[in-house]
C-alpha positions in Angstrom: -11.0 -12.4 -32.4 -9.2 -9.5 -33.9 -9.2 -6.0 -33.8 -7.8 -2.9 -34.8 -5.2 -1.2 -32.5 -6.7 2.9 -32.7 -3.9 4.3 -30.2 -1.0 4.9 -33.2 -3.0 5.7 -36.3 -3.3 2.5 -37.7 -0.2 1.7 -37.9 -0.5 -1.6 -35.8 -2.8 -4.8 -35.8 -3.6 -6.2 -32.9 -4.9 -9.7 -33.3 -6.0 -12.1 -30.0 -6.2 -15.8 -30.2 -7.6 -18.2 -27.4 -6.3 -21.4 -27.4 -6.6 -24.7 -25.7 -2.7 -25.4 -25.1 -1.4 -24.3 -22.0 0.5 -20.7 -21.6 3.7 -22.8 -21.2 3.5 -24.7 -23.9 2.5 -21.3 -26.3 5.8 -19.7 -24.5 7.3 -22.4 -26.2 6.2 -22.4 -29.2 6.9 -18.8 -29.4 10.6 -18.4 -28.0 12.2 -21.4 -29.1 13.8 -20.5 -32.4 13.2 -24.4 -33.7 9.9 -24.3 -32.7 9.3 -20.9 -34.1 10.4 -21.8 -37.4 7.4 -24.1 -37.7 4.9 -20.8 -38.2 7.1 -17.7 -38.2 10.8 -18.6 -40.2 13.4 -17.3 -40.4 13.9 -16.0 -43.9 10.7 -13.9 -42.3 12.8 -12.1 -39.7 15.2 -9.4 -40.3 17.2 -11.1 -37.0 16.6 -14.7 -35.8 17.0 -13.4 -32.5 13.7 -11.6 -30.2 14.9 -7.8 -30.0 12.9 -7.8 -26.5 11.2 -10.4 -24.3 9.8 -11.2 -20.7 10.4 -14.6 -19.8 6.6 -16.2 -20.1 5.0 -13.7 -21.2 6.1 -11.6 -24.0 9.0 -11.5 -27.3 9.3 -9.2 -29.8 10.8 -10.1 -33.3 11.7 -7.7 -35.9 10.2 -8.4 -39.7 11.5 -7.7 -43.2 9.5 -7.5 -46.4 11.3 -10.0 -48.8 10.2 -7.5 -51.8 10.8 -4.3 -52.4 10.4 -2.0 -50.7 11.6 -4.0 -47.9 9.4 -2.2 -44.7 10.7 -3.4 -41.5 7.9 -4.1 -38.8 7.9 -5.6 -35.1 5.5 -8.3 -34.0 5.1 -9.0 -30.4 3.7 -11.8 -29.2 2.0 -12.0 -25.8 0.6 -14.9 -23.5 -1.4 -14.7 -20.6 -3.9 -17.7 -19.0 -7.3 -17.5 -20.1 -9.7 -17.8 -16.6 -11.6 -20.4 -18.1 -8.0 -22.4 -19.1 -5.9 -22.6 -22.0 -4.2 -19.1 -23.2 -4.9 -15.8 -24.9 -2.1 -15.1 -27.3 -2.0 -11.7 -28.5 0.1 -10.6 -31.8 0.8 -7.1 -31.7 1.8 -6.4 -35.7 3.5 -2.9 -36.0 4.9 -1.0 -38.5 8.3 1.0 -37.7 10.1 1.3 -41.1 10.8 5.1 -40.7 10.3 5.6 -44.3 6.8 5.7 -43.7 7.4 8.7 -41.3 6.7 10.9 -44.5 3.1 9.8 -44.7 2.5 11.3 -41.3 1.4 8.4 -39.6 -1.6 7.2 -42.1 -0.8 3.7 -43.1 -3.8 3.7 -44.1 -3.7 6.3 -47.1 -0.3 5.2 -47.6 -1.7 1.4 -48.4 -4.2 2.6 -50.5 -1.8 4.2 -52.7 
């Protein structure tokens, strides 16, 4: 399932996964830099390390494009037990680059350009 996020003017995509692992075992996957590297690497990141997190529940990392112009965007990832087992994980995908500020908040047109 995936949806748009509507409260910052497009500027974010909100994506929501369930999956059959256990939450712990997402955490893990998420947090631990070797594991991490497996689906989001390094090179990706514009620092290896989360900017935020909450211990079994939620990290932050901070992106880079690797081409011009080089927008810098945050992804947070959250987990949470589904009620019927397994886990929801929720990527948060937003941009921040304050170039963008000029656009006035609409990715959206800004894209299309």
């Amino acid at each position: 399932m995936s949806e748009h996020d509507s409260e910052d003017n497009g500027a974010s995509l909100v994506f929501e996964y369930r999956l059959d692992a256990p939450p712990e075992k997402v955490w893990r996957a998420i947090s631990i830099p070797q594991l991490r590297e497996q689906w989001l690497p390094s090179p990706a990141l514009a620092q290896a390390e989360a900017v935020a997190a909450r211990p079994g529940e939620e990290v932050q990392y901070r992106l880079r494009d690797d081409e011009p112009p080089f927008l810098e965007s945050t992804v947070t990832l959250q987990v949470r037990p589904h009620a019927r087992g397994g886990t929801v994980l929720r990527i948060v995908h937003r941009v921040s680059d304050p170039r963008l500020a000029a656009n006035d908040g609409n990715y959206a047109v800004l894209c299309a350009a």
